[in-house]
Backbone bond lengths (Angstrom), bond angles and torsions (degrees), N, CA, C in turn:
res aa  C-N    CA-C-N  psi(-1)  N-CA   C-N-CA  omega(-1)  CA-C   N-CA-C  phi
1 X - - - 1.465 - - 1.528 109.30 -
2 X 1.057 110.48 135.83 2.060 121.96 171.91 1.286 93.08 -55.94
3 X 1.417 87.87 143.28 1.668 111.15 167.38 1.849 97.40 -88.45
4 X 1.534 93.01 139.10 1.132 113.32 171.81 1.896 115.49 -129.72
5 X 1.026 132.50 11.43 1.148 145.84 -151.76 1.313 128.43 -156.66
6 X 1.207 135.26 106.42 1.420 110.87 -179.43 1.770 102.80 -117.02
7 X 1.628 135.47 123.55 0.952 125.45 152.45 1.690 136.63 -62.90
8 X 1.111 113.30 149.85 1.679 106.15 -163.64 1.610 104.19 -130.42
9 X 1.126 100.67 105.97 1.406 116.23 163.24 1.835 104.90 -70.63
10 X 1.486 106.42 142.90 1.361 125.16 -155.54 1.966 105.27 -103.21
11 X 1.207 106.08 -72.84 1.076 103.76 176.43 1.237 113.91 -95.98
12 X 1.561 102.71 151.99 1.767 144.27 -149.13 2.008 109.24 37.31
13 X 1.351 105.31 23.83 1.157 100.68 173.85 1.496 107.20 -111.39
14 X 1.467 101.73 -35.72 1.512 93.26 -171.83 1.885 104.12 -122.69
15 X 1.302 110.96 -20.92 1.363 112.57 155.48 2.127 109.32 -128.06
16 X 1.283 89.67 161.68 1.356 98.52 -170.33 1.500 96.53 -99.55
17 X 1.362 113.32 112.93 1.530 142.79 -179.16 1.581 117.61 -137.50
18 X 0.949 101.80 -27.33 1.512 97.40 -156.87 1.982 104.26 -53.22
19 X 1.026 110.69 -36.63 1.559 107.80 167.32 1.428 125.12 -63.44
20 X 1.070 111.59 -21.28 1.544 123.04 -169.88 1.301 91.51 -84.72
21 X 1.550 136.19 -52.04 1.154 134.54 -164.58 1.967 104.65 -67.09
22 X 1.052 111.19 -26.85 1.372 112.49 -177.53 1.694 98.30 -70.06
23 X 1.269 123.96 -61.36 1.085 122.18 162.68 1.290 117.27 -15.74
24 X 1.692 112.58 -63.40 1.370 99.83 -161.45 1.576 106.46 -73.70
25 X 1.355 112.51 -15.17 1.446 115.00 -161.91 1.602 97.60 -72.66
26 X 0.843 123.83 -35.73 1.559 154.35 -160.51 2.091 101.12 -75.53
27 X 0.942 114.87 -44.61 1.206 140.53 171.23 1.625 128.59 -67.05
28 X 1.144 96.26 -51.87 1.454 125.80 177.44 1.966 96.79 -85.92
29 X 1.085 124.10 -50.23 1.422 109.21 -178.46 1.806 95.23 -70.97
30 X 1.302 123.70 -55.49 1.615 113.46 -170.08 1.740 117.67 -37.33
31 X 1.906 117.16 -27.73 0.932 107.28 -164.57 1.406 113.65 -99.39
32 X 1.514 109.87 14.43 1.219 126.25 170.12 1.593 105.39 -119.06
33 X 1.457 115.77 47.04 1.493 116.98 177.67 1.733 112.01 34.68
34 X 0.996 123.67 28.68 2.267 113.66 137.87 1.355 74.72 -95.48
35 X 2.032 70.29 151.15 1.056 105.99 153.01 1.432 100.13 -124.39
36 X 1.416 122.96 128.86 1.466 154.68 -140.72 1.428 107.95 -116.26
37 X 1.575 142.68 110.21 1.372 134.85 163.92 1.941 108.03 -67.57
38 X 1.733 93.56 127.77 1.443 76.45 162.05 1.428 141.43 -43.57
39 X 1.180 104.75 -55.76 1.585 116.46 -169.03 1.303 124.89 -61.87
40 X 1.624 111.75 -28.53 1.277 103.65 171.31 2.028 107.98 -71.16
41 X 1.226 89.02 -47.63 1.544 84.37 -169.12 1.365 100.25 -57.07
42 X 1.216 144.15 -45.64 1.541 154.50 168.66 1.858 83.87 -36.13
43 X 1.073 144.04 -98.65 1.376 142.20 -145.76 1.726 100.52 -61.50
44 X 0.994 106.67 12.78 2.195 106.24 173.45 1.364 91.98 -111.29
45 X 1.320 123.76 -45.25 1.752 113.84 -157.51 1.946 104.19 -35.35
46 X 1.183 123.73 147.90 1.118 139.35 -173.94 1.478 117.45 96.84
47 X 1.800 116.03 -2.10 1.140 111.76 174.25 1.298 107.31 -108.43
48 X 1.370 123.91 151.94 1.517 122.76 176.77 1.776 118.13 -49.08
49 X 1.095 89.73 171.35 1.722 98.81 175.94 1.475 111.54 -64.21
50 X 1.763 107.76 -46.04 1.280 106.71 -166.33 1.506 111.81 -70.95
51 X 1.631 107.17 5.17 2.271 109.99 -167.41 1.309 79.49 -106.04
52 X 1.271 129.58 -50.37 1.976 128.44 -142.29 1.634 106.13 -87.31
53 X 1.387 117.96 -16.08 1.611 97.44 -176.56 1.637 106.61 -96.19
54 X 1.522 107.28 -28.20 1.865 104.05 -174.26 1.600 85.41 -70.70
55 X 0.884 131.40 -9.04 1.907 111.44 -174.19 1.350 99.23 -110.12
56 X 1.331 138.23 8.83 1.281 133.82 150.03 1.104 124.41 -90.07
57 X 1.474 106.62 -55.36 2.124 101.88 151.77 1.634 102.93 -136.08
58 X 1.553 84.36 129.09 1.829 97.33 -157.53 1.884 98.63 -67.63
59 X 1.518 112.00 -2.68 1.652 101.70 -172.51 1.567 112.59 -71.86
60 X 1.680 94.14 -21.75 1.663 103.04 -175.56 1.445 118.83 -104.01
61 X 1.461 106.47 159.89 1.693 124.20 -159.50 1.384 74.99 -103.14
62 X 1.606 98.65 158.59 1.322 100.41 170.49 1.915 95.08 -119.58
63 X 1.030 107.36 21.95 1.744 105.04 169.20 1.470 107.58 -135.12
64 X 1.446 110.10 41.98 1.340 86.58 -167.36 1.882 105.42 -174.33
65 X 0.997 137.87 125.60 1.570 127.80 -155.04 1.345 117.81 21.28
66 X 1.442 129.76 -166.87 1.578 138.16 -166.76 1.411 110.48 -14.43
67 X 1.268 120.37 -52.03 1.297 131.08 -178.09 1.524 104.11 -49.26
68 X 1.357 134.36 -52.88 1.108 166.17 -161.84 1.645 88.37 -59.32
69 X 1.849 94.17 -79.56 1.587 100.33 -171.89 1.414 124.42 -37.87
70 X 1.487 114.92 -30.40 1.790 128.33 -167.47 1.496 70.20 -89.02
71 X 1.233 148.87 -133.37 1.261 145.25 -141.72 1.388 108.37 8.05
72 X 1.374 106.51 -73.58 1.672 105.59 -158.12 1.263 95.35 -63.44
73 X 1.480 117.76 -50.11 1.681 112.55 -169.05 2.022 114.75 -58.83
74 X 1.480 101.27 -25.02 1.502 103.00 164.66 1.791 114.84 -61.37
75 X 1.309 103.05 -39.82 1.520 115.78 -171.74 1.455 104.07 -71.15
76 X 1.432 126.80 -35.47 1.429 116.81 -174.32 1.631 92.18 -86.81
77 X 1.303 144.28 -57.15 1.118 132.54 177.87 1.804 123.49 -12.37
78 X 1.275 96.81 -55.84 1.269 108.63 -175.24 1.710 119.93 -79.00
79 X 1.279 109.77 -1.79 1.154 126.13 -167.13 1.354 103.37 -116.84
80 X 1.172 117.66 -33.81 1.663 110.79 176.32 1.618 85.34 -118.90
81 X 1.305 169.84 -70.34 1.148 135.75 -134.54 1.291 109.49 -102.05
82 X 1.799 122.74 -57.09 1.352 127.25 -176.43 1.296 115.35 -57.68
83 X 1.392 132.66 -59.23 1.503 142.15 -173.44 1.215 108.75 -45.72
84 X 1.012 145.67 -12.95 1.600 133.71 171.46 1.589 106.25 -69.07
85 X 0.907 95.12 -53.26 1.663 104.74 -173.64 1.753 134.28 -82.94
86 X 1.341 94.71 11.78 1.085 104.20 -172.96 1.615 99.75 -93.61
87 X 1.129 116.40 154.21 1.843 139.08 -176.71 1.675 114.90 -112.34
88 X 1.177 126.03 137.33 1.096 136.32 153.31 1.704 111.44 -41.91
89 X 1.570 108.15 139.73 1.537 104.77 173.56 1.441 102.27 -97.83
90 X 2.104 117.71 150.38 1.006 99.51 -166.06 1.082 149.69 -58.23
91 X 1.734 133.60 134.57 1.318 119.08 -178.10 1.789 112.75 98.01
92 X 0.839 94.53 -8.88 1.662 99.08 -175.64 1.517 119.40 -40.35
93 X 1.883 105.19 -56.43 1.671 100.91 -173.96 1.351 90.89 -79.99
94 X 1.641 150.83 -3.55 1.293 123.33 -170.21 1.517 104.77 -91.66
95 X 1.371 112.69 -28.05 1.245 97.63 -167.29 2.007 99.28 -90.38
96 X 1.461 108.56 -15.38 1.678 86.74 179.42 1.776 101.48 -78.86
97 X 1.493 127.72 -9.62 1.727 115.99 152.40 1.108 115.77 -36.78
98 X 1.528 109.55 -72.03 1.456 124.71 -167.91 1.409 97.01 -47.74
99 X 1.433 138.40 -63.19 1.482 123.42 -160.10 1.494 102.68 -83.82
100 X 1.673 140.23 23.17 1.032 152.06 133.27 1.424 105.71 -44.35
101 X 1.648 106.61 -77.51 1.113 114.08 -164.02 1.197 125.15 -70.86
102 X 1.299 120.79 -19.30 1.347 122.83 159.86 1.397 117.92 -72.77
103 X 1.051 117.87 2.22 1.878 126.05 164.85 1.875 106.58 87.71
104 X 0.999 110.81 33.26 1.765 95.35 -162.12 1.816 90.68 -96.57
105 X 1.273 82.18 149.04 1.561 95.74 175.70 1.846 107.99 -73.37
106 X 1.339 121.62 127.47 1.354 129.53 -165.65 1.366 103.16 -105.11
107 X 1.454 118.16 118.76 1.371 103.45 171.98 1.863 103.34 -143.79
108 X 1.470 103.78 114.84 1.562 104.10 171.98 1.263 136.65 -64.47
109 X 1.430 129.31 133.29 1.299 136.08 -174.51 1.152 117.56 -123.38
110 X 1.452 112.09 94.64 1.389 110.17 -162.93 1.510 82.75 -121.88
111 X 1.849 108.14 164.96 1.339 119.78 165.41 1.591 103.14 -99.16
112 X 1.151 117.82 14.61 1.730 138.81 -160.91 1.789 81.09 -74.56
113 X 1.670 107.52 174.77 1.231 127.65 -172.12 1.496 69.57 -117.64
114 X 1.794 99.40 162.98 1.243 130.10 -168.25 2.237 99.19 -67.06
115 X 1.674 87.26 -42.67 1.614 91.09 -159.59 1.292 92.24 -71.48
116 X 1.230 123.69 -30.27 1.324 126.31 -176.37 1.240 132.36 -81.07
117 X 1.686 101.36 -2.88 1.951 94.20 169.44 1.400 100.00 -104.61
118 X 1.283 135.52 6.71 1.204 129.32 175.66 1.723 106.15 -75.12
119 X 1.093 108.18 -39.17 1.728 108.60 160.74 1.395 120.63 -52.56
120 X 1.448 102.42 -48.20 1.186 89.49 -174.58 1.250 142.80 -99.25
121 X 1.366 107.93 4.01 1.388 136.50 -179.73 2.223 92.38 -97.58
122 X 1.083 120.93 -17.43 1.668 111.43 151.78 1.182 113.54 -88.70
123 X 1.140 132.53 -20.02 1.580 123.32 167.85 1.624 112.40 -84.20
124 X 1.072 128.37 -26.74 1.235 131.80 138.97 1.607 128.94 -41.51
125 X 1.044 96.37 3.38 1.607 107.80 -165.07 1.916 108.91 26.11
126 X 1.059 124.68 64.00 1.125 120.98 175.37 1.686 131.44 -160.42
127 X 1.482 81.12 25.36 1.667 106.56 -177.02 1.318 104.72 -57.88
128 X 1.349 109.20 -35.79 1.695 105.90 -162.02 1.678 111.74 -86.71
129 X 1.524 83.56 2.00 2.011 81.61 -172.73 1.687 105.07 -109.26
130 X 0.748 95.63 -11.17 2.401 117.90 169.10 0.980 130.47 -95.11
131 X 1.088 119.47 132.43 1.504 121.84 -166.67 1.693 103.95 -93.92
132 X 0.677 121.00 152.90 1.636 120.79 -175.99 1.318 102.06 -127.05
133 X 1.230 118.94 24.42 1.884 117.55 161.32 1.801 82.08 -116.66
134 X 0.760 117.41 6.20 1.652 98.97 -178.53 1.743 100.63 -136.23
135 X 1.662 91.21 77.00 1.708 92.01 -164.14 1.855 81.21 -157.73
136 X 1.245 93.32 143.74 1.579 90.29 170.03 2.211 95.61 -135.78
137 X 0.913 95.64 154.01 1.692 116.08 -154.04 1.657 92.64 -124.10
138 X 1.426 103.62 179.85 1.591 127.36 148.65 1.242 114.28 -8.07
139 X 0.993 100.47 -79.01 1.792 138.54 -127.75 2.090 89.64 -91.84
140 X 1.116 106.20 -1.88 1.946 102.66 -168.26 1.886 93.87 -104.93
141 X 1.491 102.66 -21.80 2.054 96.92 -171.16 1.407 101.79 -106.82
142 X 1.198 117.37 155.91 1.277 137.49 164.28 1.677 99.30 -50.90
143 X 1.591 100.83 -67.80 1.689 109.16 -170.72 1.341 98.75 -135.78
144 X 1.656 115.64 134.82 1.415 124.32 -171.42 1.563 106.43 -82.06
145 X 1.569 111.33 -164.89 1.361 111.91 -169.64 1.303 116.54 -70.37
146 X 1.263 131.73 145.36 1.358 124.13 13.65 1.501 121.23 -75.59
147 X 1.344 121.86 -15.17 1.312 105.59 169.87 1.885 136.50 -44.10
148 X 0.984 99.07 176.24 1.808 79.89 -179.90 1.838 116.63 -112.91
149 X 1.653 98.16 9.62 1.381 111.82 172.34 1.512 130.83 -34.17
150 X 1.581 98.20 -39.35 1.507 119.29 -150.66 2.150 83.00 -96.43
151 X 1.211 110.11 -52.48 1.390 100.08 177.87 1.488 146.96 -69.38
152 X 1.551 83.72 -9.93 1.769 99.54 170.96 1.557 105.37 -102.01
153 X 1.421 120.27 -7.19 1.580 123.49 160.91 1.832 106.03 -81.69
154 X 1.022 110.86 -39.10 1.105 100.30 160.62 1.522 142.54 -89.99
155 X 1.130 112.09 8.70 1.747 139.72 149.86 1.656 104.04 -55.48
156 X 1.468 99.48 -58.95 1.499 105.64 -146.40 1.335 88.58 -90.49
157 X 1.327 141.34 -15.22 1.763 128.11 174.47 1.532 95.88 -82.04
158 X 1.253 124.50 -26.92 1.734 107.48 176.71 1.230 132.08 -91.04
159 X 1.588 91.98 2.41 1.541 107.16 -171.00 1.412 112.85 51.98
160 X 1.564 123.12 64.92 1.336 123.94 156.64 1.711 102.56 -133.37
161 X 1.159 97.83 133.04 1.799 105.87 119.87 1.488 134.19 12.64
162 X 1.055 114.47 106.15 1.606 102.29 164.37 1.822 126.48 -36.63
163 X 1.874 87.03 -61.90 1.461 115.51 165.19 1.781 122.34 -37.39
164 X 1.482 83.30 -47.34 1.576 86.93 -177.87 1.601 134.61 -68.40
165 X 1.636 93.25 -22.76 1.734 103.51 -177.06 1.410 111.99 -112.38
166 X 1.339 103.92 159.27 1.486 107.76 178.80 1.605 88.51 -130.81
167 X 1.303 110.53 148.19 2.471 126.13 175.95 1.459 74.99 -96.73
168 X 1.420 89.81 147.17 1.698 119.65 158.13 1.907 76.23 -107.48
169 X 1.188 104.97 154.17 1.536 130.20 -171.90 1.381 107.10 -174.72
170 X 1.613 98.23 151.05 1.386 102.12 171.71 1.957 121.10 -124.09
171 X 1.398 100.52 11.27 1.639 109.33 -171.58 1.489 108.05 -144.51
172 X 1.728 101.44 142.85 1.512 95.30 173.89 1.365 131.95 -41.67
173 X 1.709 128.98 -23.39 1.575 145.93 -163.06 1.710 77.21 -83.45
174 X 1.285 129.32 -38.78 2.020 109.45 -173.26 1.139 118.63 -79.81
175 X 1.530 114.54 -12.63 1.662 125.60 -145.86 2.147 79.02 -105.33
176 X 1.268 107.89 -48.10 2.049 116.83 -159.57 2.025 67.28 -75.51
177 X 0.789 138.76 -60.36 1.890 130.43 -130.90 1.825 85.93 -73.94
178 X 1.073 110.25 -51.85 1.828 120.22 -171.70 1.139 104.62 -52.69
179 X 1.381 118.82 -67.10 1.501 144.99 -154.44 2.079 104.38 -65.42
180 X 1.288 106.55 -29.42 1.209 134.53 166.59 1.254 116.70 -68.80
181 X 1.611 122.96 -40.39 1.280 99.31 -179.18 1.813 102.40 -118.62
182 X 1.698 109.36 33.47 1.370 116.88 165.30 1.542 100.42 94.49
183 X 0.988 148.59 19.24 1.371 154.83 176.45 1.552 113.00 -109.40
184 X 1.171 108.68 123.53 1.825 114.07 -177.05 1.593 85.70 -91.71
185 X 1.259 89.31 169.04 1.372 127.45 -158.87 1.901 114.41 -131.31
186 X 1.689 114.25 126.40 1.166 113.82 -165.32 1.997 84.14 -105.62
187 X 1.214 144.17 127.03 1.205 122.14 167.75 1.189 116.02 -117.99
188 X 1.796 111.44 169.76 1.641 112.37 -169.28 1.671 112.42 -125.09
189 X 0.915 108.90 127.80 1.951 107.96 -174.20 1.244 106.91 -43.44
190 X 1.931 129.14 -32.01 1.125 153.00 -131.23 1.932 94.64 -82.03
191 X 1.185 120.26 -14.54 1.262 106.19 167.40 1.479 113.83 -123.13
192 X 1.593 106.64 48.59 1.534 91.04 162.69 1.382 140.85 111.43
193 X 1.795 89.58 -29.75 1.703 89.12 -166.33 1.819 94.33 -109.55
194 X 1.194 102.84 169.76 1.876 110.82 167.51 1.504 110.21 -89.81
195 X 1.571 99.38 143.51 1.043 118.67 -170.49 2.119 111.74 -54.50
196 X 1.235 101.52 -21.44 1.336 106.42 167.84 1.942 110.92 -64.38
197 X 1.290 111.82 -59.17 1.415 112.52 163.39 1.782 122.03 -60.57
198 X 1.389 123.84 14.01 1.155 116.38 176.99 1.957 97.16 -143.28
199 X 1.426 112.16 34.62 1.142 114.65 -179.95 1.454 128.97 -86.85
200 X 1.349 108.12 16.26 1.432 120.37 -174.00 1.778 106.99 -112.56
201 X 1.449 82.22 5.23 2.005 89.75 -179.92 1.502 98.30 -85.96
202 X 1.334 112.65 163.55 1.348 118.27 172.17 1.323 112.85 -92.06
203 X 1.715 128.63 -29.71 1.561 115.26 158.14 1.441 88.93 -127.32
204 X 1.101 103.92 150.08 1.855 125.31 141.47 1.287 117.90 -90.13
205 X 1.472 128.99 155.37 1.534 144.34 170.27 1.241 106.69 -164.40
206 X 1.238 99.54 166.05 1.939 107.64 -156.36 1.550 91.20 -76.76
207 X 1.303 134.78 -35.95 1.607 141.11 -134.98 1.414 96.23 -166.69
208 X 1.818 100.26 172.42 1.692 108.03 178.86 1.752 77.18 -93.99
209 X 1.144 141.01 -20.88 1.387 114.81 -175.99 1.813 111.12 -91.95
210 X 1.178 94.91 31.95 1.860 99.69 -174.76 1.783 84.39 -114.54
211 X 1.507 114.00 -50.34 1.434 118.26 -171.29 1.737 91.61 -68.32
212 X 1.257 128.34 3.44 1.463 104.70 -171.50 1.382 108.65 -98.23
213 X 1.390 94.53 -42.74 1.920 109.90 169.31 1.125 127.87 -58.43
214 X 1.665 123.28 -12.65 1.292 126.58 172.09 1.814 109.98 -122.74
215 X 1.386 109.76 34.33 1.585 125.68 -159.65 1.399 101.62 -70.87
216 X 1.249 123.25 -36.47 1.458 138.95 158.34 1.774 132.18 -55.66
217 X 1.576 88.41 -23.85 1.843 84.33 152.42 1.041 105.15 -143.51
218 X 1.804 111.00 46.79 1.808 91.68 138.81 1.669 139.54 -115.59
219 X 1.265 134.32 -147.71 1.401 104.55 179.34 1.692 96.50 -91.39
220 X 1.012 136.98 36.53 1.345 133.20 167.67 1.350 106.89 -112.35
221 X 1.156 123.99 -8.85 1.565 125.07 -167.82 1.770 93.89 -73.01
C-alpha cells in the first residue's frame, strides 16, 4: 500500500535535544538526592518519563509521587532553562517542506508534554509548518515509547493505516514502539545511537538533510 502519512518523531530528529534532556534528567534526579550517571540516562533518552525513571531507580513511579516530581521538574527544566538553546538538527524545516509538498499527512509523535513540544517544535524552527491539533503527546498513551500506545494513537488521529505510514525517528524506543504497532521506520544517526542500535529501521541517514539528498531513492520519494 502507498504511503500516505509520515509520523514525526520530535526530539533528536528534528531538533537536537536529546543531550539536553539527559541533562535535565540528570538535574532533576540530583535535586531529589540520586546521583544519576550520564550515560546511562543518555542511552534511555527517547523513552517516556513514565519507562526512564522506574529503570533508573526501580523504587520510583514515574507517574506517580517523587518519581512524578523529577518528571515534571525534568519537564520545566527544559522549558525554562534547556530550550533556549537548543538547535534544529540538520535540514529539519527543509525536509518537513519537501514532505509538505509532496502532500503527506504530518502527524507528530512525541513522548514530549503538550507545553513542552511547543518549545520544541520552535526550536525546531518548524512550528509554523505543523499543526499542533495533529500531534499526539504524553498525555494521549497509557505508556510511552517503547511501547506502541503512543503510535497507534497517533495512527488513529491521522487517520492512517499501519501500512500507510512510515516515523522518521531517531532511537531504538521509536524504531521497537513503531515497528510494534506495524509501522516501519525511516531513522537518523542525529540522535545518538549506532547504526547497530537502530537496525530494525528500514533506512538510516546521518540527518533529515542526508534523507533529503537521497529523497529520490527513498520509499518517500
Amino acid at each position: 500500500m502507498s504511503v500516505k502519512g509520515v509520523l514525526l518523531d520530535i526530539d533528536g530528529t528534528l531538533v537536537d535535544s536529546n543531550d539536553a534532556h539527559a541533562h535535565a534528567y540528570i538535574e532533576a534526579f540530583a535535586e531529589h538526592g540520586y546521583d544519576v550517571d550520564f550515560n546511562q540516562v543518555r542511552s534511555m533518552i527517547g523513552m517516556g518519563g513514565d519507562q526512564l525513571i522506574p529503570r533508573i531507580v526501580p523504587s520510583l513511579s514515574g507517574k506517580e509521587g517523587e518519581g512524578k516530581e523529577i518528571a515534571d521538574r525534568r519537564k520545566e527544566l527544559i522549558m525554562k532553562k534547556f530550550g533556549a538553546d537548543l538547535a534544529p538538527t540538520q535540514g529539519s524545516r527543509q525536509l518537513i517542506e519537501k514532505l509538505r509538498q509532496k502532500g503527506y499527512e504530518l502527524v507528530i509523535s512525541s513522548s514530549a508534554t503538550t507545553e513542552e513540544l511547543s518549545v520544541l517544535l520552535k526550536a525546531a524552527q518548524v512550528d509554523d509548518l505543523l499543526d499542533q491539533d495533529l500531534a499526539t503527546t504524553s498525555s494521549d498513551a497509557n505508556a510511552s515509547k517503547p511501547e506502541p500506545d503512543l503510535i497507534e494513537a497517533t495512527l488513529e488521529k491521522g487517520h492512517l493505516k499501519a501500512d500507510e505510514a512510515i516515523m522518521l525517528g531517531d532511537t531504538p524506543y521509536d524504531i521497537q514502539a513503531a515497528n510494534a504497532a506495524g509501522v516501519r521506520v525511516i531513522a537518523f544517526r542525529s540522535g545518538g545511537f549506532s547504526d547497530e542500535q537502530l537496525a530494525n529501521a528500514i533506512e538510516i541517514y546521518d540527518s533529515p538533510a542526508d534523507l533529503l539528498a537521497h529523497f529520490d531513492q527513498s520509499p518517500l520519494a
